[in-house]
C-alpha positions in Angstrom: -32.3 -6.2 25.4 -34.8 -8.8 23.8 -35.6 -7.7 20.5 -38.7 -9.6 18.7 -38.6 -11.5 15.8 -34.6 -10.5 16.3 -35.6 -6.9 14.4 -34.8 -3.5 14.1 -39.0 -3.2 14.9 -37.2 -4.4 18.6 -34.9 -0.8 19.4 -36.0 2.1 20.5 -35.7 4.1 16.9 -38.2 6.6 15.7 -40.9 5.3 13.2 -39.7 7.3 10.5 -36.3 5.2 10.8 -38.1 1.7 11.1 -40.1 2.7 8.1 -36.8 3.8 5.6 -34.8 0.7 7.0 -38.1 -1.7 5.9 -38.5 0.5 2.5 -35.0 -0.6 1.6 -35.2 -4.1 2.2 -33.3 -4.1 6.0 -35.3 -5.5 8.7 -32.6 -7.8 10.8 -29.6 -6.4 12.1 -25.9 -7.6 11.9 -24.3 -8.8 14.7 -22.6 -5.3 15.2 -25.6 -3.5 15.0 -27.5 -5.6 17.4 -24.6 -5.4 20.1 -24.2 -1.4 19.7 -27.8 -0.5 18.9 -29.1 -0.6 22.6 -26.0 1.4 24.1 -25.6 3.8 21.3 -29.3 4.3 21.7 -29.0 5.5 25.1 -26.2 7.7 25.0 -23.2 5.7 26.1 -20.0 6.2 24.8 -19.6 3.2 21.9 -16.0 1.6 21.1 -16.9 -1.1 18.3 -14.0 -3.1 17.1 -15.7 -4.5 13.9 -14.4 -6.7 10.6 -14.6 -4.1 7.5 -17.8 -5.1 6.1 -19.6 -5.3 9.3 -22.5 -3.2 9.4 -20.4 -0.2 11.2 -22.2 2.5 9.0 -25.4 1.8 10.5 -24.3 0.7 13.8 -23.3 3.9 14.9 -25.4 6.0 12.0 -29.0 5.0 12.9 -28.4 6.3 16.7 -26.5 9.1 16.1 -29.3 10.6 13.6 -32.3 9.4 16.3 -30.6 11.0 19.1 -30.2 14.0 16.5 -33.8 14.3 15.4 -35.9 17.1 16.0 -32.7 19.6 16.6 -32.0 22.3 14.2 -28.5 23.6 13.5 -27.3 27.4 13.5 -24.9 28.2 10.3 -22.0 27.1 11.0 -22.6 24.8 14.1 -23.4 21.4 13.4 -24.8 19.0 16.3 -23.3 15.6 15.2 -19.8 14.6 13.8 -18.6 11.5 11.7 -15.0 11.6 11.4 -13.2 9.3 8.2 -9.9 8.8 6.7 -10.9 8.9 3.1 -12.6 11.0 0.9 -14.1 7.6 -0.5 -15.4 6.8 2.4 -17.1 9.8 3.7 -18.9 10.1 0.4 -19.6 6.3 1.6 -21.3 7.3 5.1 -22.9 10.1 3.5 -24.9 8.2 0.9 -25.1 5.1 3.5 -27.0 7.7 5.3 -29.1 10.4 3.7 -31.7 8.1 3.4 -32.3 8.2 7.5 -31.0 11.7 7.2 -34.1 13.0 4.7 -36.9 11.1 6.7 -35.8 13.0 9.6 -35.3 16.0 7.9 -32.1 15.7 9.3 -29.2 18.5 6.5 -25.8 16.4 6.0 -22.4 18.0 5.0 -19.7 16.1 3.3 -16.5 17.9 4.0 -13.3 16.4 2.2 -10.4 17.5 0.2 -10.0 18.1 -3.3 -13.4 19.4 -3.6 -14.0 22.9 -3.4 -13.7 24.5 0.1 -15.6 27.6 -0.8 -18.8 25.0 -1.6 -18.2 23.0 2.0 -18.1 26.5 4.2 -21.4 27.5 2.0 -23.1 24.4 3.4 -21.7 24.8 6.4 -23.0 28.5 6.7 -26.7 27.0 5.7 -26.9 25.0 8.5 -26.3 21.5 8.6 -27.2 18.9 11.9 -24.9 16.3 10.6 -21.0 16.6 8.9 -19.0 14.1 7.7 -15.3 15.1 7.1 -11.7 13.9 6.7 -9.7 15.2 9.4 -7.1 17.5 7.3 -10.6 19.4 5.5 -12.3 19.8 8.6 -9.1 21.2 10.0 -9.0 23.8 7.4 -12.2 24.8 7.6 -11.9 25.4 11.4 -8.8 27.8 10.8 -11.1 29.7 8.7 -13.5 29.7 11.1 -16.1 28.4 8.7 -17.3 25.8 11.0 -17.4 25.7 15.0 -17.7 22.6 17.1 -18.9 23.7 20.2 -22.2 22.5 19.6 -21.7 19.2 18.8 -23.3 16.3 21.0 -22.6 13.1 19.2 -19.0 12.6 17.7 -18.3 9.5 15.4 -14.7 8.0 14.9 -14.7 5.2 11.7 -11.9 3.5 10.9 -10.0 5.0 13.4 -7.2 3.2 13.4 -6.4 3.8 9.6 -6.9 7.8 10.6 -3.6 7.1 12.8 -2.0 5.2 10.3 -2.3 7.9 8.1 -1.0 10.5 10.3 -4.5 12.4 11.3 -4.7 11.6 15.4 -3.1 15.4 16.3 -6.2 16.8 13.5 -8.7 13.9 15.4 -8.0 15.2 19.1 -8.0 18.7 18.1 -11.5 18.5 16.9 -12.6 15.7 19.6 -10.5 18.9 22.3 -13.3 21.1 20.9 -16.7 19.4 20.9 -19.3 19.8 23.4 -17.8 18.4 26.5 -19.8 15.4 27.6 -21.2 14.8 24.8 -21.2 11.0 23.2 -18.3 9.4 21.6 -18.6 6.5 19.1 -15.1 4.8 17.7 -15.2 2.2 15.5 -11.9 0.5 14.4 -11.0 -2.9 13.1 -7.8 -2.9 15.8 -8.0 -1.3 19.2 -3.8 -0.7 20.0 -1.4 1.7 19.7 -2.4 5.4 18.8 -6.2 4.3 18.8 -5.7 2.9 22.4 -4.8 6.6 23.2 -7.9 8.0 21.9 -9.7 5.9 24.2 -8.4 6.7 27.3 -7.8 10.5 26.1 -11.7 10.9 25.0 -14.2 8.3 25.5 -15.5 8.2 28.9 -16.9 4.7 30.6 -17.2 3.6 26.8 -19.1 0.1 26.3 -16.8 -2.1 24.5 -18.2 -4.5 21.7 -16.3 -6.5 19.4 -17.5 -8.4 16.8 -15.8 -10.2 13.8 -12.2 -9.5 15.5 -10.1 -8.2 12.5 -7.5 -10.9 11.7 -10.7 -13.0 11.7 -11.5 -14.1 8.3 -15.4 -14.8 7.4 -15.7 -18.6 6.3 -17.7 -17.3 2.9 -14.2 -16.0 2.1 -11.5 -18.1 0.5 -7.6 -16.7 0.1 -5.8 -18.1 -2.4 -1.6 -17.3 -3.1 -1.2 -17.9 -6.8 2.8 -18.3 -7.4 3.4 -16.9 -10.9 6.6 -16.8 -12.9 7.9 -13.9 -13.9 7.5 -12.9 -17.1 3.8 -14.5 -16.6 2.3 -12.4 -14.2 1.7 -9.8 -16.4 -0.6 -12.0 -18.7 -2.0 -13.7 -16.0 -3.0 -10.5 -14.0 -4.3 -9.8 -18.1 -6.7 -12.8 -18.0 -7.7 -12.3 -14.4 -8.9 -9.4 -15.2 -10.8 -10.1 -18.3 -13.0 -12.7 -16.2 -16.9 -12.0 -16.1 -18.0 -10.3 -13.1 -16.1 -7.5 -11.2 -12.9 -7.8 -10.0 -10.4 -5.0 -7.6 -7.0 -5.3 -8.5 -4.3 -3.9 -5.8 -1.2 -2.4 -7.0 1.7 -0.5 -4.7 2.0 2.6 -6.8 0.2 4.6 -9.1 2.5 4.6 -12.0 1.6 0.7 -11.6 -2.1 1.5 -11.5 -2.0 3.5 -14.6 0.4 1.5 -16.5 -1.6 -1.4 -16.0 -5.2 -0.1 -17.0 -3.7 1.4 -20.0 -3.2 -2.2 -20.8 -5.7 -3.6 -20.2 -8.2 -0.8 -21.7 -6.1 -1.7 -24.9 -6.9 -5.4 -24.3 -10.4 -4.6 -24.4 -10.8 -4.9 -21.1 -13.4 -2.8 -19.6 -10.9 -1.1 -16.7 -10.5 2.4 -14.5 -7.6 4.0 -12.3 -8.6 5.0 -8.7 -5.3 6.5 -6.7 -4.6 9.4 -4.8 -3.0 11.6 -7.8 -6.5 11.6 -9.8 -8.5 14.6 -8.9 -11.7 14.0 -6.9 -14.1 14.7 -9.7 -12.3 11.3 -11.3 -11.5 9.2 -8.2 -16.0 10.1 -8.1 -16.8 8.9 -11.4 -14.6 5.9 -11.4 -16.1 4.4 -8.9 -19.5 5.3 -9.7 -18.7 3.2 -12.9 -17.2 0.4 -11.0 -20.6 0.1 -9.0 -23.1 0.6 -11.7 -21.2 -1.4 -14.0 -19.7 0.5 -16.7 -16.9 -1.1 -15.9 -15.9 -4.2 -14.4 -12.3 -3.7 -13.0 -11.1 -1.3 -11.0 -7.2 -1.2 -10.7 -6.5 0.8 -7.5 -3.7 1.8 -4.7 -5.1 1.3 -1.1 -6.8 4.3 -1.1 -9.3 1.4 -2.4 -8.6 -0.9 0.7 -10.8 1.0 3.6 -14.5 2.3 3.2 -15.6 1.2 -0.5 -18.2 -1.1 -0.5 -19.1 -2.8 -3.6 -22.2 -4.9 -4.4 -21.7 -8.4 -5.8 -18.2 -7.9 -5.8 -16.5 -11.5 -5.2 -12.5 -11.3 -6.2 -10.0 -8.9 -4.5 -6.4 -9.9 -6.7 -2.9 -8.2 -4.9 -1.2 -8.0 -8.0 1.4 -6.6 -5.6 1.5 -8.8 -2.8 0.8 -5.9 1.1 3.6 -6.6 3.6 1.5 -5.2 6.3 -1.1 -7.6 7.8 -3.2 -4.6 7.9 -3.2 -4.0 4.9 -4.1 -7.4 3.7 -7.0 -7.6 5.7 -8.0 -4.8 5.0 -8.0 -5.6 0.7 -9.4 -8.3 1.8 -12.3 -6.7 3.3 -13.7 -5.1 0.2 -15.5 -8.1 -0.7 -17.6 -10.8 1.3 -19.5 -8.2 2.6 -22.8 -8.0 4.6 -22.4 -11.4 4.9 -21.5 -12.6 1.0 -19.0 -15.0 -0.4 -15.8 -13.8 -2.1 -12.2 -15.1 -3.1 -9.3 -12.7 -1.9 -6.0 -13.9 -4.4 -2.4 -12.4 -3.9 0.1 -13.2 -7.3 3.5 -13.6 -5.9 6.8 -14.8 -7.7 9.2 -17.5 -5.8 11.5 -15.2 -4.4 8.0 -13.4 -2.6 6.6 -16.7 -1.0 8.4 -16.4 2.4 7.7 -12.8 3.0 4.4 -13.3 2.0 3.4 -16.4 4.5 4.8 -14.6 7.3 2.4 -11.5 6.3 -0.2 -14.1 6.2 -0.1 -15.9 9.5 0.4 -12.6 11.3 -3.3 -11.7 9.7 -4.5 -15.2 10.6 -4.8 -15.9 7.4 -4.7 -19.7 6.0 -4.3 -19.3 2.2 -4.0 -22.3 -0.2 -0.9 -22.2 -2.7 -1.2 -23.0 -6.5 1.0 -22.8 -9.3 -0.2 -21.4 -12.1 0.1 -20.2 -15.5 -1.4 -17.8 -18.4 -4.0 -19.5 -19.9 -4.3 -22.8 -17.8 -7.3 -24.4 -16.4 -6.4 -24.2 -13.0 -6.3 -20.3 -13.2 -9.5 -20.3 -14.6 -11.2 -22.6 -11.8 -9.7 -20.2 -8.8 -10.0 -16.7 -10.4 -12.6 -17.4 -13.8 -9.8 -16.1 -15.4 -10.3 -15.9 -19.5 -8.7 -14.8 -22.6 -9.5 -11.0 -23.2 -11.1 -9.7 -26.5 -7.7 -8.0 -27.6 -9.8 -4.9 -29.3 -8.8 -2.0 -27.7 -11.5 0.3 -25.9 -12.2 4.5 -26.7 -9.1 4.6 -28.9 -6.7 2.5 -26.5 -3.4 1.7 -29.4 -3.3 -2.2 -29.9 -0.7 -4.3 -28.0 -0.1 -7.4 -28.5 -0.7 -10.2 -25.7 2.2 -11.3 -23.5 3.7 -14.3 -24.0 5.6 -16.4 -20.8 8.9 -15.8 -23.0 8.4 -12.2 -22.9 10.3 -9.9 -20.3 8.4 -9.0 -17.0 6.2 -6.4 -17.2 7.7 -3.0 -16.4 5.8 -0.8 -13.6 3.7 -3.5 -12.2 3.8 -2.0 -8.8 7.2 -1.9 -6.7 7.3 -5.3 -4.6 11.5 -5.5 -4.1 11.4 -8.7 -5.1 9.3 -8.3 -8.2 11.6 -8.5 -11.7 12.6 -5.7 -12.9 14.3 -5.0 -16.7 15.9 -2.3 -18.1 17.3 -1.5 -21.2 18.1 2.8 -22.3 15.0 3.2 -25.0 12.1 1.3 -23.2 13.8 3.5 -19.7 13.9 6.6 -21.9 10.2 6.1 -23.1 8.8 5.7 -19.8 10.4 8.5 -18.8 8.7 10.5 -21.3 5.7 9.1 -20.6 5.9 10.0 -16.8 6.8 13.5 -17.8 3.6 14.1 -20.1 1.6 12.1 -17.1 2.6 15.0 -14.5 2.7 17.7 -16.8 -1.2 16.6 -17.6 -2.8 15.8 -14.2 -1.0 19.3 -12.9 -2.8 20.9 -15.8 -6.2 19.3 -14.6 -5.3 20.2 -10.9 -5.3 24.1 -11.9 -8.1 24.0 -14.0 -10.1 21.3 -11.7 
């Protein structure tokens, strides 16, 4: 399809569309948008294999809400369906797209967990064309029969394959088993194999495939770096890292690591927030809010960070805990160089973690270069802008002193097995303690929400 000036002025979308996408500043598609646009436009069943960071939100959003328009929804019923694996991201989609939705007079749902169900089957009940959901919400929902699929024409499937990975694909059938049959199917995954392969052939009919940015593919705006660390180091270099100007997502295995370490570096002064699957949804919300207006300017996260969030201007992804799954990687990776910008993706390993990690590497066709480096050295600086931070502690944070590269590893940063661990009956006793208090607390605030 020629398109003039290479526009969005050159598809087939209604004028109030063309008119939101040049009120915010978008006028020429990316690449995945211009290949899905025309197909998607017409109807066709869509499978877009897409780098994260693509343009997928549009790709499939701008047709599904044009082929949506001018249809009004009975309670309960909605007409189009965006499945997502995260609650992250379908707060993502949803903002991504109420824009469209509202000059269409188009009614979105989000439906996720850990927000209140009763709230989600009210908006359902008021009538809304469009839901976005998480698989396990939407699920529960249907059991209570406070939402029927029946009437919906247009089904989206984003980041499919991480919905497998995460064990959703009987939840994902069940719901594509129950949609309007023939209706249109859109999936959009950075890999096409395994369980996603069978949601293919299961539920997309004649789809037209287009792939674009194939995932182990790395954007040449982005550089990967492997900083080898010593051990009792990489807690002050992660420290210093972190203290850099600009923002900065810091990937950690575990969620005791997460919290441990943005304890640390709150009382380093260091302007930092938790995001992991144990904080309530109200807090995973406002932390991230923060982290993109800037209120703060590190987020410390487990990789319920690594699929969906899009950041502006955010040019360093740090694995404190190196991924072993080339997935994984690239999809950390894909939180910055977005929409076509430059960013650094840097992944601290110690000796012992070098092998593992190369072979991780070159199964994501990844070419990183490897530095030695230390706290407080110039090199670290040039690669990462890594600085000295203020030391004062933030909102009350106790005082700690700085690591020095004599000092014992730090305990908790993540779980790598080859990462140093120490021991020693008081410090194991303390943390204990601490753990205890830590449950105790975030049960309280899941009761009293």
């Amino acid at each position: 399809m020629t398109r003039p000036d290479d526009s969005f002025a050159g598809f087939e979308l209604p004028a109030a569309l063309l008119r939101t996408l040049t009120e915010l500043g978008l006028r020429e598609p990316f690449p995945i948008q211009a290949a899905t646009l025309p197909d998607a436009l017409k109807g066709r069943d869509v499978l877009g294999r897409g780098r994260t960071g693509s343009g997928k939100t549009l790709a499939f959003g701008l047709p599904l809400l044009a082929r949506t328009a001018g249809r009004r929804a009975e309670p309960k019923e909605p007409l189009a369906l965006v499945l997502v694996p995260t609650r992250e991201l379908a707060e993502q989609v949803t903002q991504a797209l109420t824009p469209y939705a509202q000059a269409l007079r188009l009614r979105m749902a989000t439906v996720v967990g850990g927000l209140s169900i009763g709230r989600q089957a009210a908006a359902l009940r008021e009538g809304a064309e469009v839901v976005v959901a998480t698989p396990g919400r939407l699920h529960d929902l249907i059991q209570r029969r406070a939402c029927r699929l029946g009437r919906v024409r247009i089904t989206v499937l984003d980041e499919a394959d991480q919905m497998c990975d995460l064990g959703f694909l009987p939840q994902v059938s069940d719901a594509l088993d129950q949609v309007r049959p023939g209706g249109q199917r859109m999936l959009f995954s950075a890999t096409l194999d395994g369980d996603v392969d069978q949601l293919v052939r299961r539920h997309l009919h004649d789809p037209v495939v287009h792939s674009v940015d194939p995932s182990a593919s790395t954007v040449t705006a982005m550089e990967h770096h492997v900083l080898v660390v010593h051990g009792p180091d990489r807690y002050a270099v992660t420290t210093e890292i972190a203290a850099r100007d600009g923002r900065v997502l810091l990937f950690l295995d575990t969620k005791h690591g997460v919290d441990q370490l943005t304890r640390h570096l709150r009382a380093n002064g260091v302007h930092a927030g938790a995001l992991h699957s144990g904080k309530s949804q109200p807090q995973r919300t406002r932390t991230l809010a923060q982290f993109k207006n800037g209120h703060i300017g590190v987020l410390v996260a487990t990789d319920v960070a690594a699929r969906g969030l899009h950041v502006d201007d955010l040019d360093l992804v740090v694995n404190v805990d190196p991924p072993t799954d080339p997935k994984d990687y690239v999809h950390r990776a894909g939180r910055t160089a977005r929409a076509g910008e430059s960013g650094s993706v840097v992944t601290l390993v110690l000796s012992a973690q070098r092998r593992e990690t190369s072979r991780m590497l070159a199964e994501a066709g990844v070419e990183a270069t490897v530095t030695k480096v230390r706290s407080g050295e110039a090199e670290l600086s040039r690669i990462t802008g890594a600085k000295a931070p203020s030391g004062v502690p933030l909102d009350g944070e106790p005082a700690v002193s700085r690591p020095k590269n004599t000092n014992a590893p730090f305990r908790g940063l993540g779980t790598s097995k080859n990462a140093s661990r120490g021991a020693g009956g008081t410090s194991r006793k303390a943390a204990e303690a601490r753990k205890l208090a830590e449950a105790r607390k975030a049960a309280h605030v899941r009761r009293n929400g």
